[in-house]
C-alpha positions in Angstrom: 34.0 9.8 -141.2 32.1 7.0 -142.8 29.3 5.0 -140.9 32.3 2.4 -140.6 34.8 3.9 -139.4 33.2 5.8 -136.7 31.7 2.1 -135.8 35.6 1.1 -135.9 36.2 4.1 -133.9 33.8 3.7 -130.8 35.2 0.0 -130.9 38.5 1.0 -130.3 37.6 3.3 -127.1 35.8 0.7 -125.6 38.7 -2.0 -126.4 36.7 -4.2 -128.8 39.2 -5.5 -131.2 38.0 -4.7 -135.3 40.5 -7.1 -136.7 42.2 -10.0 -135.1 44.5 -12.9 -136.7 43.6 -16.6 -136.2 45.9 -19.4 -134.0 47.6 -20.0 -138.1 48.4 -16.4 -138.3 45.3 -15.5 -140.5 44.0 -12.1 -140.4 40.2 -11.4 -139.8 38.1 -8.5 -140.3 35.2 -8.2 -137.2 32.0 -7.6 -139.6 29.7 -4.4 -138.5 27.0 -6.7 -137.0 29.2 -8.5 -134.4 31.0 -4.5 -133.1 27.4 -3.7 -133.2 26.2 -6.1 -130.8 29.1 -6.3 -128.7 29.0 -2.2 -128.1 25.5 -2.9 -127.4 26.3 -5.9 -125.0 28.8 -3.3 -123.4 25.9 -0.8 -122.6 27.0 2.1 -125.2 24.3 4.0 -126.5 24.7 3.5 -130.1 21.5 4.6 -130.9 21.1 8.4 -129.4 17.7 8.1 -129.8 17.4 6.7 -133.5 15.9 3.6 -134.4 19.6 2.4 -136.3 23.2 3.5 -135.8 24.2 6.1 -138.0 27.5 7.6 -138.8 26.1 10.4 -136.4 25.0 8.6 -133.5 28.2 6.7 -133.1 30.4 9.7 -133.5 28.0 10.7 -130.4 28.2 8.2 -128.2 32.1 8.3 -129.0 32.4 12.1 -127.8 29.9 11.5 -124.7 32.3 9.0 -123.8 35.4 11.3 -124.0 33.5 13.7 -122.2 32.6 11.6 -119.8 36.0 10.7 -119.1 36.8 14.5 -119.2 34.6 15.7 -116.5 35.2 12.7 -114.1 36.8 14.1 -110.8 39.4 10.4 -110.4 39.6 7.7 -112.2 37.6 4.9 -111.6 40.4 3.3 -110.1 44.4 3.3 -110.1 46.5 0.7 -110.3 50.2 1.1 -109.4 53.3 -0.9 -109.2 55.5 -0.8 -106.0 58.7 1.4 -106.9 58.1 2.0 -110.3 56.8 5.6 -111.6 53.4 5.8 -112.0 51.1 8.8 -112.8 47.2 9.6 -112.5 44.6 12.3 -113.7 42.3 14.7 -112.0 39.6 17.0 -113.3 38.2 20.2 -111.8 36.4 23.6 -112.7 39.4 24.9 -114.6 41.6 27.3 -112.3 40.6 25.7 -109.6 42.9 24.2 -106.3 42.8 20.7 -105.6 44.1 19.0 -102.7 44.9 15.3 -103.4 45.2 12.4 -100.4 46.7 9.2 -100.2 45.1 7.0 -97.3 47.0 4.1 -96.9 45.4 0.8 -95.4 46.6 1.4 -92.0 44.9 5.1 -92.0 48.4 7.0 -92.3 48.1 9.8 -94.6 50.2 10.7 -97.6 50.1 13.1 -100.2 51.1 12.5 -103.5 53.4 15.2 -105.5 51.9 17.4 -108.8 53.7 16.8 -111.9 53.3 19.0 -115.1 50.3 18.5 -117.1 49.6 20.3 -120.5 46.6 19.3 -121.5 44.1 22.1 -122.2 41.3 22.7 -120.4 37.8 22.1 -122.5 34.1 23.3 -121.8 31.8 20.4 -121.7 27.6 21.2 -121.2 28.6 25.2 -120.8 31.2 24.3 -118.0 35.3 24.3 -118.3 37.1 21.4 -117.2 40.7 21.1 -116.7 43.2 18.5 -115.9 46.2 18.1 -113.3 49.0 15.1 -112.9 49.7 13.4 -109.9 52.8 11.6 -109.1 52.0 8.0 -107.1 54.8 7.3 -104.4 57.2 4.8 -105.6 57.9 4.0 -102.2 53.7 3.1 -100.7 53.1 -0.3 -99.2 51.2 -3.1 -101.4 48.2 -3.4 -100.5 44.4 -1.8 -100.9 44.3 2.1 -100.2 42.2 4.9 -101.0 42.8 8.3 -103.4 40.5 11.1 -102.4 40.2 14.8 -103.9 38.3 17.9 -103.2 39.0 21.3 -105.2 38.2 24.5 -103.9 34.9 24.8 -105.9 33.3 21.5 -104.3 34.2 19.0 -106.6 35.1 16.1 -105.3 35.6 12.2 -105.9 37.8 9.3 -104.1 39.3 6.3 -105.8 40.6 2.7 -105.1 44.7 2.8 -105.3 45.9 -0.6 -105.3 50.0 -1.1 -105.0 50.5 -3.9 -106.5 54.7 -6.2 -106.4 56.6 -5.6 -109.5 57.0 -9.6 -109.5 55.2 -12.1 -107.0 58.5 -13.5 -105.1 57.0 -16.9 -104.5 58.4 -18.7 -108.0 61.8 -17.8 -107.1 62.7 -21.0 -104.4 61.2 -23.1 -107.2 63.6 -21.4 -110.4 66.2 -22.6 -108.0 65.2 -25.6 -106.8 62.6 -27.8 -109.6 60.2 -29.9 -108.2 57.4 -31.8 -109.3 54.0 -32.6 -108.6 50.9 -34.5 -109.9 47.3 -33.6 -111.1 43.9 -34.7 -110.6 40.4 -34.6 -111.0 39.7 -35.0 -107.5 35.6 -36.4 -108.1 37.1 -39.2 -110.3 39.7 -40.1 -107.9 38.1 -42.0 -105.0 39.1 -44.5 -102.2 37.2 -47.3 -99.9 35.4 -44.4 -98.4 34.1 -42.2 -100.8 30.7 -41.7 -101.2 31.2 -42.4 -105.3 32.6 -39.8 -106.1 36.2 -38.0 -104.9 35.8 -36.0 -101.9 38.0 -33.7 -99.3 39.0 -37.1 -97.3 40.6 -38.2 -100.7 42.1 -34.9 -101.6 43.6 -35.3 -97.7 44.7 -38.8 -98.1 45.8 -38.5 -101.9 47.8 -35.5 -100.8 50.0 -37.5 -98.4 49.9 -40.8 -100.4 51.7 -39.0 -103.2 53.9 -36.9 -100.7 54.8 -40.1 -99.1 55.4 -42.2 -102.3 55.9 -40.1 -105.6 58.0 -37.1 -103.6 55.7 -34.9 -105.0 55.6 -31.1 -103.8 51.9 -30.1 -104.6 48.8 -32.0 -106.0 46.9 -29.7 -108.5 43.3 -30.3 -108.7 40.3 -28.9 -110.7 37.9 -26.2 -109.8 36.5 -26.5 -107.1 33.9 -23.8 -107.4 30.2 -24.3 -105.9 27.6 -25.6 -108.7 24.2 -25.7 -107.9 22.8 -25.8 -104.9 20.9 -29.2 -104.7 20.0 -31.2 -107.4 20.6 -31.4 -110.6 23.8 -30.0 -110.7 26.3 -29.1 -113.5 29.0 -31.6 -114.1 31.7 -29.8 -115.3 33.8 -28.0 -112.5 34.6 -25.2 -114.9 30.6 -23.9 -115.2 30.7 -23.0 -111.7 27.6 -21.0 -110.2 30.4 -19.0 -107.9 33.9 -19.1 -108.4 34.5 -17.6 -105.0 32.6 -20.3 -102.6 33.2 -24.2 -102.6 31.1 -27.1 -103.7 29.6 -28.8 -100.9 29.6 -32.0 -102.9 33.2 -32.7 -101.8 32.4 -32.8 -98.2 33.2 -35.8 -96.2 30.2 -36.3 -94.5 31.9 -38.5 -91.3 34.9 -36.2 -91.0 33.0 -33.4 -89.4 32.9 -32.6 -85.9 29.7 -32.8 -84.7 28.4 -35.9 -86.9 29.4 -38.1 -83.8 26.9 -36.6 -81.8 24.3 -38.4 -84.3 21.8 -40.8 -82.5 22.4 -43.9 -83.5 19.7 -44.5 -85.3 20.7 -41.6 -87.4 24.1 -43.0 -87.5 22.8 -45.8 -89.0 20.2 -44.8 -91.4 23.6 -42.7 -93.3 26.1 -45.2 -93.2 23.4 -47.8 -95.0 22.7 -44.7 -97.5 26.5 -44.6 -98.1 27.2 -48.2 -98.3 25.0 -47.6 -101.4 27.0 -46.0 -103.2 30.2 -46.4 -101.8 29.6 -49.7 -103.6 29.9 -47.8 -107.2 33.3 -47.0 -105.7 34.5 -49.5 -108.2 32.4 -49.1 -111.3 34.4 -47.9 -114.2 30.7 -46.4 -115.5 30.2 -42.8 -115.3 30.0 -40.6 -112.0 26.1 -39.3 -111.2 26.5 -36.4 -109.5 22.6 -35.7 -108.4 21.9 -39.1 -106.5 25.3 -38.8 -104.3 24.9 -34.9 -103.7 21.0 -36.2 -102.6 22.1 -38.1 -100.0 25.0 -36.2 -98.8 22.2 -32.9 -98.6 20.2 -35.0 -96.4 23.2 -36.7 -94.3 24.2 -32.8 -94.2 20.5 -31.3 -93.0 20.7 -33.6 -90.0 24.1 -33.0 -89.0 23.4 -29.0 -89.0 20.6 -29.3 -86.8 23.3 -30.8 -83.9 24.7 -28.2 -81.4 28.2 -26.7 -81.8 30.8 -26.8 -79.0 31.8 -22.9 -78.0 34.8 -23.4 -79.9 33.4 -24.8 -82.9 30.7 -22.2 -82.8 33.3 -19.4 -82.2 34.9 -20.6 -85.8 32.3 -20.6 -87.5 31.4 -16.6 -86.5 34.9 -16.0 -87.2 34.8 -17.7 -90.8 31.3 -15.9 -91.3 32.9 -12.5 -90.4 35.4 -12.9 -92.4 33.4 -13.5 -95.5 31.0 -11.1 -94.9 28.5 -9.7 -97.6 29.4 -12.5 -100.2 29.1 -15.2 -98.3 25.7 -13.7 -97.2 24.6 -12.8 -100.9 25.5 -16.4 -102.2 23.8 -18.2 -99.2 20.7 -15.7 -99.9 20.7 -16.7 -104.2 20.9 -20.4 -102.4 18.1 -20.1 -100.1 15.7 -18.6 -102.5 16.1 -21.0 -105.1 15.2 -23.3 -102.5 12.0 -22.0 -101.4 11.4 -21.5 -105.2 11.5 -24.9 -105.9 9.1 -26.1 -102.9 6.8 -23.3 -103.7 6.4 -24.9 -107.1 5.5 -28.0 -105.7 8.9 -29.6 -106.1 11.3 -31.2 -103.4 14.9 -30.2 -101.8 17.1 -33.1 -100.1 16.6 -32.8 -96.5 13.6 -30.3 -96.6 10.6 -30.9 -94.7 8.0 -29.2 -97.2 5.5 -28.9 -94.5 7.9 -26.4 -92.8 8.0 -23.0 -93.6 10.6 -21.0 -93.6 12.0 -17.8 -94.1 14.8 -16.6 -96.3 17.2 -16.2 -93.8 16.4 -19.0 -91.8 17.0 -21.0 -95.4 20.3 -19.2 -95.9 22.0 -20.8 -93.0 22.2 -23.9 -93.9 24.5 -22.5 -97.0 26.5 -20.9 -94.9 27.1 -23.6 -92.6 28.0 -25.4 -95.7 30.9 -23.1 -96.6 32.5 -23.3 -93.1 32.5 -27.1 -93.6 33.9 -27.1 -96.8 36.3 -24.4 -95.3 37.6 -26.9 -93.1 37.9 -29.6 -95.0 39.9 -27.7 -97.2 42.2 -26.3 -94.6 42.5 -29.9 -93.2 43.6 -31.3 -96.6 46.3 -28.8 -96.8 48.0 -29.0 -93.9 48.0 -32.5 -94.3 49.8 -32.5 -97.8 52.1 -29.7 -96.1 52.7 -31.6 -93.2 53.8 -35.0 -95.1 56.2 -32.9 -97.3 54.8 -31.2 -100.0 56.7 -27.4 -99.9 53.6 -26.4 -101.9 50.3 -28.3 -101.0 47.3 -28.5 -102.3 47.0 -26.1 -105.8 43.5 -24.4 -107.1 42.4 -24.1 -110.3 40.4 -21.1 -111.0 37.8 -21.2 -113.8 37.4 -18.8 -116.6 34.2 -17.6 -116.0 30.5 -19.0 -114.4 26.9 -20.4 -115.1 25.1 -17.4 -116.8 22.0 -18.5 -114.6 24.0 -18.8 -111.6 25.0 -17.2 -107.9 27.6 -15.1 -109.0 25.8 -13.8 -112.3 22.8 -12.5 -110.4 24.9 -11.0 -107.4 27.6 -9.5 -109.6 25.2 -8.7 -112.6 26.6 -5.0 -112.2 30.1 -6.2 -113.2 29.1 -9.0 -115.7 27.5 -8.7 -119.1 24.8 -11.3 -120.1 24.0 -10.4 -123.5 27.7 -11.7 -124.2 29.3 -15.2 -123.8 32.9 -16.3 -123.7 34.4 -19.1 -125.8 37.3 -19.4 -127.8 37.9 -19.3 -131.8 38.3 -22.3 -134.1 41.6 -23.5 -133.4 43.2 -27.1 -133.0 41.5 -28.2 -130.0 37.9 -27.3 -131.8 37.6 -26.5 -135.6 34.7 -24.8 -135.2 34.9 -23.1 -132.1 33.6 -22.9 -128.3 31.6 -21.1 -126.7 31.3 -21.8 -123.1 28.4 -19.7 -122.1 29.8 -17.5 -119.6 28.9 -14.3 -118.9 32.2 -12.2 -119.4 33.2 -9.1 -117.1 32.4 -5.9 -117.8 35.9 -3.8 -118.4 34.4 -0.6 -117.4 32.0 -2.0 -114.8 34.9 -3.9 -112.9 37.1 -1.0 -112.8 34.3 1.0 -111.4 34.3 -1.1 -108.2 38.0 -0.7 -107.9 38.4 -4.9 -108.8 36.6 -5.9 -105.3 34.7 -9.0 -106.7 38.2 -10.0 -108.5 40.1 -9.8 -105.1 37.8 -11.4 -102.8 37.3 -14.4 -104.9 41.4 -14.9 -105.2 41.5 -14.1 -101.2 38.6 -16.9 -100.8 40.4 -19.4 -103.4 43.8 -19.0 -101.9 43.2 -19.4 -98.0 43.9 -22.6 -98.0 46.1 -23.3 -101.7 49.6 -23.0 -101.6 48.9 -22.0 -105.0 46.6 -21.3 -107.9 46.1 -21.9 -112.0 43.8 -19.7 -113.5 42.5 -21.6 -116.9 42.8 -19.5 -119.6 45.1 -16.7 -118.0 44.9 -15.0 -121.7 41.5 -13.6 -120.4 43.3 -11.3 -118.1 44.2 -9.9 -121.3 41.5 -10.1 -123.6 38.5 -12.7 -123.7 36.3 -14.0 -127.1 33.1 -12.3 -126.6 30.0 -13.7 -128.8 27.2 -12.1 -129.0 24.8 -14.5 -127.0 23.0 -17.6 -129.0 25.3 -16.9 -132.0 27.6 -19.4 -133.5 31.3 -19.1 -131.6 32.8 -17.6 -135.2 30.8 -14.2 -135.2 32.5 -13.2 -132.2 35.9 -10.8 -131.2 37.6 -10.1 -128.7 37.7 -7.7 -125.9 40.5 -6.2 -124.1 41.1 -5.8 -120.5 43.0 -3.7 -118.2 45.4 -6.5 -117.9 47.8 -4.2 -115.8 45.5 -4.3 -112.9 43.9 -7.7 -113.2 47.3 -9.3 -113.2 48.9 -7.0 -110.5 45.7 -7.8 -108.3 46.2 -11.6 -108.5 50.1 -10.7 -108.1 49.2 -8.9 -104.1 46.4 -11.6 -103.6 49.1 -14.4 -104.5 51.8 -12.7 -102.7 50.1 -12.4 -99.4 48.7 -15.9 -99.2 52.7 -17.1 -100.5 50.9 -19.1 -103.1 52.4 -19.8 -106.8 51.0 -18.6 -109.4 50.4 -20.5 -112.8 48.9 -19.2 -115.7 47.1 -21.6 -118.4 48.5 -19.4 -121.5 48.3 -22.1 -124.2 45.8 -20.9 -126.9 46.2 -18.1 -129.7 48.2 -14.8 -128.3 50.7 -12.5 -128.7 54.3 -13.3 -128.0 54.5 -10.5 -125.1 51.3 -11.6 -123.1 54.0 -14.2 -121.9 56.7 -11.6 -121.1 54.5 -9.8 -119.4 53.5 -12.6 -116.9 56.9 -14.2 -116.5 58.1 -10.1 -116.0 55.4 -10.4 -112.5 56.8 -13.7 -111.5 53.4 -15.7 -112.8 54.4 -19.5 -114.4 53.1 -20.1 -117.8 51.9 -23.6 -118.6 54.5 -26.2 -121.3 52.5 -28.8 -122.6 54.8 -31.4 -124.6 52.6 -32.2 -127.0 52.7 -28.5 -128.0 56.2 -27.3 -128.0 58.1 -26.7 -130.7 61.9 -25.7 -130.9 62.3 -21.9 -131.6 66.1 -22.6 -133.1 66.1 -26.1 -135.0 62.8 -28.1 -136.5 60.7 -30.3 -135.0 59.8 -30.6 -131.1 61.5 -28.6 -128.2 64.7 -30.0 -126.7 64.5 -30.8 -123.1 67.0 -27.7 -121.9 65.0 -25.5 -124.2 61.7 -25.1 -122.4 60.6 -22.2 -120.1 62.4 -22.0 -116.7 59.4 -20.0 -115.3 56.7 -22.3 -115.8 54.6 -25.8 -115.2 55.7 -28.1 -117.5 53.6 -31.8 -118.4 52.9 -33.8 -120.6 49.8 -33.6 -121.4 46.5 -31.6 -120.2 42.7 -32.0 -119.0 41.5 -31.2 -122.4 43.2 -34.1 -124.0 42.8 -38.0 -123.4 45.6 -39.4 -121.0 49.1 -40.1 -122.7 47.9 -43.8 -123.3 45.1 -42.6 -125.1 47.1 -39.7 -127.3 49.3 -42.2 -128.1 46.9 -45.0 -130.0 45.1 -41.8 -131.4 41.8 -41.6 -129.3 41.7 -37.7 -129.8 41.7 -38.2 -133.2 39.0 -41.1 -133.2 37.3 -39.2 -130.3 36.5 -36.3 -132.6 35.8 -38.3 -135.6 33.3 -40.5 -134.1 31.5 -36.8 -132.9 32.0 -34.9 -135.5 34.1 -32.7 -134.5 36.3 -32.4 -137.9 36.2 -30.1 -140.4 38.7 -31.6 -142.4 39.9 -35.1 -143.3 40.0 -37.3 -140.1 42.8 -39.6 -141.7 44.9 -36.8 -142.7 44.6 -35.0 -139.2 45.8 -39.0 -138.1 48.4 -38.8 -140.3 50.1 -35.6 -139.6 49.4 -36.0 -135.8 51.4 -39.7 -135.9 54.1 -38.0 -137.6 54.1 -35.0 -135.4 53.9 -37.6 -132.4 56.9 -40.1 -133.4 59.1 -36.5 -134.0 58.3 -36.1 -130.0 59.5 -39.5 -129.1 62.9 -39.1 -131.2 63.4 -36.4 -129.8 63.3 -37.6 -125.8 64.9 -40.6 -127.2 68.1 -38.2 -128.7 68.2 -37.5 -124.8 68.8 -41.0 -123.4 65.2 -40.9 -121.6 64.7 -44.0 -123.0 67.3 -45.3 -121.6 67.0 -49.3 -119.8 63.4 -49.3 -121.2 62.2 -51.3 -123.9 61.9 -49.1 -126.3 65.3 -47.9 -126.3 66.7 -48.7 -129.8 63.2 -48.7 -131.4 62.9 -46.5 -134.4 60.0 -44.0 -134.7 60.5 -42.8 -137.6 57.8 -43.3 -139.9 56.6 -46.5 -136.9 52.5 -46.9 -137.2 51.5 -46.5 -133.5 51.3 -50.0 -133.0 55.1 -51.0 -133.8 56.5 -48.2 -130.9 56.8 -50.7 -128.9 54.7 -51.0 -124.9 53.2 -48.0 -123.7 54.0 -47.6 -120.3 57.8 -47.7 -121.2 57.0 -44.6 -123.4 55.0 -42.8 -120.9 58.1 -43.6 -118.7 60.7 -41.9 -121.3 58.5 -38.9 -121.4 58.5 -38.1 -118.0 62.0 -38.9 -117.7 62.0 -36.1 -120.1 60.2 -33.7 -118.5 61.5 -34.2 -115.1 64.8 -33.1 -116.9 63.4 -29.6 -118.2 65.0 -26.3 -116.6 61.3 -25.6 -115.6 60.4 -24.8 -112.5 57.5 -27.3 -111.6 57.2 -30.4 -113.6 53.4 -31.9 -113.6 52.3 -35.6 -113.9 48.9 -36.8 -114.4 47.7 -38.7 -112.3 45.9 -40.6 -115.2 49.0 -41.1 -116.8 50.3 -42.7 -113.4 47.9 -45.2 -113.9 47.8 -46.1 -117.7 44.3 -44.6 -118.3 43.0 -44.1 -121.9 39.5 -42.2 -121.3 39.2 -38.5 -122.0 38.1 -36.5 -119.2 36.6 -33.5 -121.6 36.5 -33.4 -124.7 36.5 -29.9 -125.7 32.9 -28.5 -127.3 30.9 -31.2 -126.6 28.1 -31.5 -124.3 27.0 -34.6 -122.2 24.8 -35.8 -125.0 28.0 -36.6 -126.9 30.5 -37.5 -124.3 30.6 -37.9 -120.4 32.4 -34.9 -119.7 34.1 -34.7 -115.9 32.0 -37.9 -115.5 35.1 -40.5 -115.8 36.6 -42.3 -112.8 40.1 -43.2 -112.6 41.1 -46.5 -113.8 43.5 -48.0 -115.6 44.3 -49.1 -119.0 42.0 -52.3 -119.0 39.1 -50.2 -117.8 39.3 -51.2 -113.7 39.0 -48.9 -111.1 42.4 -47.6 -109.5 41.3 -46.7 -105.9 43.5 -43.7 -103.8 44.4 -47.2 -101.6 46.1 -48.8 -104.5 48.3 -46.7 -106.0 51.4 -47.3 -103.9 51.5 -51.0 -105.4 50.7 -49.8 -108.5 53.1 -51.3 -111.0 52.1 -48.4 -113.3 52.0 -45.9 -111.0 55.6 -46.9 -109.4 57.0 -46.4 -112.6 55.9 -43.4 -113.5 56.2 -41.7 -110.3 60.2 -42.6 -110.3 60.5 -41.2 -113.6 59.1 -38.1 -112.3 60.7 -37.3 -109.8 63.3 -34.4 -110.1 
């Protein structure tokens, strides 16, 4: 074979694609440099002790890898569904016995049937190898349980066998009875009390307000993940540090326990700290992060020092057993970047840098963090669960975290830093993304039978009654670039989707959360069969729907049953802003285009007055103002007020077959301001920085919106 196709070989077994087509259908050929370097990224020797990758070498490393697999006594790990066939491998000195053993997660035993196998044996290194079939029960519990072997001749091996359901049962109240529910960036949405920035309290008190006065049945909110820990900090929620543990800058200082048993002196010296900046709690200007998350640090130190009651201190050994070696590894990455910082001569919130202190002693202050934030979350929950909401409070999972964060030191053996992930050019960006995470390692993660993927969904989910991982497509395959390289020399990489889709099915199952999967983006047609087929919700965005049987935008009964269905998204400015045209003008104004800014308005004002025909052919304009306008051909100007638009379209999509309808709580409010804009960094727009407010630019506090004529509106139109 030629130098190129064995490089297009080796590709192949290790599931890096060689050719891919673009979101308009457009196929691309990967060039030799990027397979190179993400092979290389992936840990496989192409080399074999040359100086450049030859035709030989890579036919080398292809056939080590084959033997590899060959002489392995399980697989890394198996991966079944509950009552559907499903069969594995072993491998032993050929002619040898082998006794195979199922034990299940409550220590009964079970052992699985042999099935015919006909593969020949093969001599690898001077010894023959050969292969026997193993039938999994179809009837074993879900759950976590462990495949061991042993033949005769002393080879032996054991395995992770994870049952996962055919289809997670908790969409199916919701395909018979729709509701609805809002979303929220929960830092931009503050009340009276915040600290300047939204905080647990809020999510507790917006949950109920919105139970209580939109009938809304869960409140979806954005990551939540731990950044940093002290300042600066990362502003956008979706560069987490750790996915798996929660950012203490959402705590609500005066809602825990023990901060009445403050003197009052120390009472005092806090509540004149946050008066500070409580009084930004009505600035339109941009959230700061690093001076709240200062003060709050300090407010926090003091607060730990304080004994526990035995009950209080009984929970918090409970939560820190239960968390076990990650919380202990993240607290640890905490606590020495601490003492790295004061060793360098710099300061930490709260820290006396006269006292010294070990690493442990460091650490537990982070975990005591976690427990609070623990709390608080659980708190919030059962509030928005006990005013009415069937589904509560719902997480959003990020796509990946901070290459110089918690989570890619302590799981550097399962994540690859000489890759990061991003996404090709496409609509939202022209000329790509690259979001600087450090991708999973396929192999790697499969070789630790998917722990570090399950405990982070058992950690998200304890307290979410349900979960949206952004950019569910990467359960399937993520955009790998080769690290400092423009987003267009990269490919993608497939996963074992099987697994990581069954594993969040279990996790999802056993906490009775939702599940909804952020598929928008470039894919194929049955990644989408394949998630409804396991009960997970895809994600309808109006903007983006088109009808698969006549032209022009999707009609209202046509739109996915199994799914969360809005009108618009976080990567795109509120409805008020989408429809005057700020995304266009947005990305003009930063140079996002690469093609003709008034022709992208053009097409996109045509596309946009087909969507509001459309909902008007419905009647969801119906007793507005804009009833009999025409939109045909209209400039967006002459389409008459806004809010009596944004009204129709909810209408709209209140009326869809889908399953959970989702309102913004922007859109509630008449806000215009982006809160990302996809590809940019802070230097050109204040990403995840923007309070709520409304159309004129003032505040709208959590207190507010009941009387909000805006948000009254809206949040009848929504309802379902």
């Amino acid at each position: 074979m030629t130098y190129i196709n064995e490089l297009k070989s080796l590709a192949d077994l290790h599931g890096v694609a060689t050719s891919y087509h673009t979101a308009a259908g457009e196929l691309v050929e990967v060039s030799e440099d990027t397979l190179t370097k993400t092979l290389a990224a992936l840990g496989v020797d192409i080399l074999r002790g040359g100086d450049e990758p030859t035709a030989e070498s890579l036919a080398a490393a292809r056939q080590a890898h084959l033997d590899s697999r060959f002489t392995r006594p399980l697989p890394p790990c198996v991966v079944a569904i509950a009552g559907q066939p499903h069969e594995f491998t072993v491998h032993v000195h050929d002619g040898e016995p082998v006794t195979v053993t199922i034990t299940l997660e409550d220590g009964a035993t079970v052992t699985p049937q042999q099935v015919d196998n006909f593969v020949e044996a093969r001599t690898i290194d001077g010894v023959t190898w050969g292969e026997a079939s193993f039938a999994v029960p179809t009837d074993l519990p879900l759950g976590w349980h462990t495949l061991s072997m042993e033949s005769t001749g002393g080879v032996s091996g054991s395995c992770q066998l994870i049952v996962t359901p055919a289809r997670l049962s908790t969409s199916d109240r919701y395909l018979r009875t729709p509701v609805s529910g809002v979303m929220a960036q929960l830092y931009s949405t503050r009340s009276r009390d915040s600290w300047g920035i939204g905080d647990f309290g809020d999510l507790r008190d917006l949950g109920r307000s919105l139970a209580k006065n939109a009938g809304a049945d869960f409140l979806l909110v954005n990551p939540m993940h731990a950044a940093e820990p002290f300042p600066p900090v990362e502003d956008s929620p979706y560069l987490p540090t750790t996915r798996r543990f929660t950012n203490p800058l959402y705590i609500r200082v005066e809602d825990i326990d023990e901060y009445g048993l403050l003197s009052p002196a120390d009472r005092v010296r806090i509540e004149d700290t946050a008066a500070k900046l409580k009084a930004d709690n009505t600035s339109p200007g941009e959230i700061s992060r690093n001076p709240i998350y200062t003060a709050k640090l300090a407010a926090l130190r003091e607060i730990y020092e304080l004994p526990m009651t035995p009950s209080r201190a009984e929970a918090f050994t409970t939560y820190l057993e239960k968390e076990g070696r990650g919380l202990d590894d993240f607290a640890t990455w905490c606590a020495r970047r601490e003492l790295e910082v004061l060793a360098a001569g710099g300061t930490v919130p709260g820290v006396d840098t006269a006292q010294e202190r070990t690493v442990e002693e460091a650490a537990g202050f982070y975990r005591w963090l976690q427990w609070i934030c623990d709390d608080q979350l659980q708190s919030a929950q059962k509030a928005a669960t006990d005013a009415g909401m069937s589904i509560g409070v719902m997480a959003d999972l990020a796509v990946g975290v901070h290459p110089g964060g918690a989570d890619a030191e302590n799981l550097s053996d399962v994540l690859v830093q000489a890759a990061s992930v991003g996404a090709p050019p496409d609509d939202y960006n022209q000329q790509g993304q690259d979001w600087s995470q450090p991708p999973w390692h396929p192999e790697r993660l499969a070789e630790c039978g998917y722990a570090p993927w399950r405990d982070m969904l058992r950690t998200v989910l304890r307290h979410s009654g349900g979960i949206r991982v952004d950019h569910v497509l990467g359960l399937f395959r993520l955009w790998w670039i080769p690290r400092m390289q423009p987003p267009t020399t990269g490919t993608y990489v497939h996963y074992d989707y099987a697994a990581l889709v069954g594993i969040l099915a279990l996790e999802a199952e056993r906490a009775g959360a939702v599940v909804i999967g952020e598929d928008l983006g470039t894919f194929e047609p049955w990644v989408q069969e394949v998630l409804a087929s396991r009960g997970i919700m895809g994600t309808t965005i109006l903007w983006f729907e088109h009808d698969p049987e006549i032209p022009g935008p999707r009609r209202q009964d046509r739109y996915r049953e199994l799914a969360l269905t809005s009108v618009t998204t976080h990567d795109l400015p509120p409805t008020a802003g989408m429809l005057r045209g700020e995304h266009i003008q947005l990305r003009e104004r930063l140079g996002l285009f690469t093609t003709d800014p008034a022709e992208e308005d053009r097409g996109d004002l045509a596309w946009q007055n087909e969507v509001l025909t459309r909902i008007q052919e419905h009647g969801c304009f119906s007793g507005t103002a804009v009833e009999d306008r025409a939109f045909d051909g209209a400039a967006r100007g002459d389409r008459g007020p806004i809010r009596e638009l944004i009204v129709g379209m909810h209408r709209y999509i209140a009326g869809t077959p889908s399953a959970l309808a989702c309102t913004s709580l922007v859109d509630m409010v008449g806000d215009v301001r982006a809160q990302n804009q996809p590809g940019t960094t802070h230097e050109l727009y204040p990403n995840w920085c923007v309070p709520l407010c409304d159309g004129s630019g003032n505040v709208v506090l959590i207190e507010d919106l009941p009387e909000n004529p805006w948000f009254r509106a809206v949040a009848e139109a929504s309802k379902r």
